[in-house]
Backbone as CSV, one residue per row, in Angstrom:
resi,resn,N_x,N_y,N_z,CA_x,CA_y,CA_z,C_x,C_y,C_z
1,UNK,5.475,12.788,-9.673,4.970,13.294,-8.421,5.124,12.197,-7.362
2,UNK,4.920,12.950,-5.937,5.163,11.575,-4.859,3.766,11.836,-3.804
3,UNK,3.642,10.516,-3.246,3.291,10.542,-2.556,3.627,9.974,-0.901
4,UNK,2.968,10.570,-0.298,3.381,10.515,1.077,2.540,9.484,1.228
5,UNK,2.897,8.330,2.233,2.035,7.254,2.878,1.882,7.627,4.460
6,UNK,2.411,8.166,5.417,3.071,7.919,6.616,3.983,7.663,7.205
7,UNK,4.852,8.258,8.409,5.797,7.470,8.976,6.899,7.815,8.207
8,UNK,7.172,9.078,7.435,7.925,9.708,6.853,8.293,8.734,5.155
9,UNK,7.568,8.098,5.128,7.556,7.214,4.022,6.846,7.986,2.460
10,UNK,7.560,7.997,1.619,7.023,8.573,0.157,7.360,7.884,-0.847
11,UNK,6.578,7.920,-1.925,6.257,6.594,-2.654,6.331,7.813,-4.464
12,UNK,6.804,7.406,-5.294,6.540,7.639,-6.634,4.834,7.157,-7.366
13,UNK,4.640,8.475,-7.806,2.995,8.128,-8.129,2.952,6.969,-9.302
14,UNK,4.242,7.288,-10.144,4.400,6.246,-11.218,4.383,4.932,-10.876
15,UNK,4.910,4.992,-9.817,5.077,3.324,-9.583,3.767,2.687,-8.975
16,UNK,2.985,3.501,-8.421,1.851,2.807,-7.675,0.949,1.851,-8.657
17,UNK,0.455,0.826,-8.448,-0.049,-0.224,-9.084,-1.571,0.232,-8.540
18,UNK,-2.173,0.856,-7.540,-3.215,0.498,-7.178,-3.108,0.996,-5.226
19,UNK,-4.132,1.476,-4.860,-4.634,1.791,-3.740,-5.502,1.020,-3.010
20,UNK,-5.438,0.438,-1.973,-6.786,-0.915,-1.818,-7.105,-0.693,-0.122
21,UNK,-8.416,-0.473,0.338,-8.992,-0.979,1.339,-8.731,-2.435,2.282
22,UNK,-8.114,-2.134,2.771,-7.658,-3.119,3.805,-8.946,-4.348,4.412
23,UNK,-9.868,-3.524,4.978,-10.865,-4.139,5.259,-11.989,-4.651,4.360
24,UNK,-11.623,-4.046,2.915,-13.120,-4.859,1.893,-12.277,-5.572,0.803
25,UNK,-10.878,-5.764,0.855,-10.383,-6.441,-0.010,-9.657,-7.745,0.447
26,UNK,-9.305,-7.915,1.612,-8.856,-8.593,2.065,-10.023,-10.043,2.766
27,UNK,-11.412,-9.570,2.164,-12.272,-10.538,2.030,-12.063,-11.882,1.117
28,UNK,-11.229,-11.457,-0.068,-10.648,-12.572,-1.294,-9.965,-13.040,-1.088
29,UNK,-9.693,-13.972,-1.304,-8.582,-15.162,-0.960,-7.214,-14.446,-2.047
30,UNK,-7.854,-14.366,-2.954,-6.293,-13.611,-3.623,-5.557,-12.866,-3.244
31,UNK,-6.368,-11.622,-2.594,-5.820,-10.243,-1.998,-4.702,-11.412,-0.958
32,UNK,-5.508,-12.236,0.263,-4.955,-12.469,0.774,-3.578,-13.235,0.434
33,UNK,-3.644,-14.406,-0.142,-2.644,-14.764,-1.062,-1.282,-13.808,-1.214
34,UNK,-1.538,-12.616,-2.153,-1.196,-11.402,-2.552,-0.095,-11.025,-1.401
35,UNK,-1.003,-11.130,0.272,-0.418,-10.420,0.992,0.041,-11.679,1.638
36,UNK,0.264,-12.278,2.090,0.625,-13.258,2.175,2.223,-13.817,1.528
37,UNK,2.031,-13.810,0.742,3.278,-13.851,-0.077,4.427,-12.916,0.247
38,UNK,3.667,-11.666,-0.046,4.782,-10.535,0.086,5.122,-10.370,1.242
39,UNK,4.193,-11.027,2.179,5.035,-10.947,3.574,6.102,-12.162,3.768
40,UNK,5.948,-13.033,3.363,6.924,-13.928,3.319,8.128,-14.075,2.747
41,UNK,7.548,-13.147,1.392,9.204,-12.382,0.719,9.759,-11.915,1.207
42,UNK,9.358,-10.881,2.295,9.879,-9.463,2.889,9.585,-8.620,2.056
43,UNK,8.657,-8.404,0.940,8.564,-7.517,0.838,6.956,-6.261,1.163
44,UNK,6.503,-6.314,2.243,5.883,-5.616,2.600,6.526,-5.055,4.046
45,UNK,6.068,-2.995,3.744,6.469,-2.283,4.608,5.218,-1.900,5.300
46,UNK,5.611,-2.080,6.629,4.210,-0.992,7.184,4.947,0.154,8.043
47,UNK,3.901,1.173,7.774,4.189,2.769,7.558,3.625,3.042,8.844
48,UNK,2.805,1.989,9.518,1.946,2.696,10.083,2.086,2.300,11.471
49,UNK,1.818,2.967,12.731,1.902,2.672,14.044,0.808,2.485,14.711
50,UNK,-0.600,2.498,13.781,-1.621,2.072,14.193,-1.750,0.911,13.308
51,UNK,-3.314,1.296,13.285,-3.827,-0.430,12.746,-3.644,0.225,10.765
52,UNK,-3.537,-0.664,10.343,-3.202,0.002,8.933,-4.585,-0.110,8.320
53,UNK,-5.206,0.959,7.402,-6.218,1.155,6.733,-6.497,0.444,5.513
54,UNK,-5.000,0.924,4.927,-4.897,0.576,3.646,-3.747,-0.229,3.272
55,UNK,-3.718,-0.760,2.168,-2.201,-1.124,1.660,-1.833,-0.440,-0.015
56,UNK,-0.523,0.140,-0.397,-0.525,0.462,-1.239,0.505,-0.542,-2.056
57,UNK,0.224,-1.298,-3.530,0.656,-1.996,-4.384,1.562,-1.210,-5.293
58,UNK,3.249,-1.395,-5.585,4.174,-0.437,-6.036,4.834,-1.663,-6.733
59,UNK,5.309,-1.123,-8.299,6.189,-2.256,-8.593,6.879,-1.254,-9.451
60,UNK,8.113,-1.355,-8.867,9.424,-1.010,-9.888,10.548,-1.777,-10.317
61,UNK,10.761,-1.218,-11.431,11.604,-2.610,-12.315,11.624,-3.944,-11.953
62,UNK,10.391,-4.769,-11.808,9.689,-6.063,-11.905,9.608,-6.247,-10.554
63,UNK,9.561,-5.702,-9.215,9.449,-6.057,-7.744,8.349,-5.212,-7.092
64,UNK,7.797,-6.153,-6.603,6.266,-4.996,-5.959,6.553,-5.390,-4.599
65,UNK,6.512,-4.240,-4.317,6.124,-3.694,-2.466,4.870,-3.826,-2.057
66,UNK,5.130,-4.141,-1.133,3.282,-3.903,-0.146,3.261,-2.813,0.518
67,UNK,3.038,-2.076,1.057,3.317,-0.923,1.920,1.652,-0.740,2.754
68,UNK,1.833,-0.691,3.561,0.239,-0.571,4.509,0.613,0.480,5.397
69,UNK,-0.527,1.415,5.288,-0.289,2.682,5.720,-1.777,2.785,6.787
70,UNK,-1.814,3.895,7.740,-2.751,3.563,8.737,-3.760,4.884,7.910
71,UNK,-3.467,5.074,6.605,-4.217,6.941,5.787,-5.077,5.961,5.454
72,UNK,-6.353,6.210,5.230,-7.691,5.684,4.375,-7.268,5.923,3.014
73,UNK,-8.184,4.900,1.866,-7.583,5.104,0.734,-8.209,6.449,0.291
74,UNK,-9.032,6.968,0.146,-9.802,8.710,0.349,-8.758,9.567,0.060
75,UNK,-7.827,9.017,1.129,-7.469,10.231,1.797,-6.292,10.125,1.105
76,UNK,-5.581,8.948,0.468,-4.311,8.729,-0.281,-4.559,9.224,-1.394
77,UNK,-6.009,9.099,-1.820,-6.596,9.812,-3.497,-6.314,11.211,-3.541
78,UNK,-6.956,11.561,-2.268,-7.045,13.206,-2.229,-5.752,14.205,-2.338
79,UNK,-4.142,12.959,-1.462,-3.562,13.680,-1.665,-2.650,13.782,-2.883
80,UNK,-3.360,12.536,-3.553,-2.202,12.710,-5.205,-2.880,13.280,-6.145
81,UNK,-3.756,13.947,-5.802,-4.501,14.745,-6.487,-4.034,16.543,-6.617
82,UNK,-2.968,16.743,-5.417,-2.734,18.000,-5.085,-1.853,18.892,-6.147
């Protein structure tokens, strides 16, 4: 199944590592780290044309994406639930 992030962007449910709150995770130095990194790799996408809510964690065949989307994580649950 897929999911939609925003910004015409869709993501494989298999691959998702994890759904995370932007604003209560990014309190840890790891998260930050985390993001941090992957921005320096290049590998984080943002989906979003506002302020991003969330970020979603994707790793296929050993490479993880960042992807930050402006959807609440709620609302990313609700729709891979459909």
């Amino acid at each position: 199944m897929y999911l939609h992030l925003g910004q015409d962007t869709v993501v494989n449910t298999d691959h998702i590592v994890g759904v995370f709150d932007l604003d209560n995770t990014t309190v840890s130095k790891h998260t930050r780290a985390l993001l941090t990194r992957a921005q320096q790799e290049g590998r984080v996408v943002n989906v979003s044309s506002e302020l991003p809510k969330s970020f979603i964690l994707c790793a296929e065949a050993g490479v993880e994406t960042v992807y930050l989307s402006q959807l609440a994580p709620v609302t990313l649950l609700k729709r891979s639930k459909l």
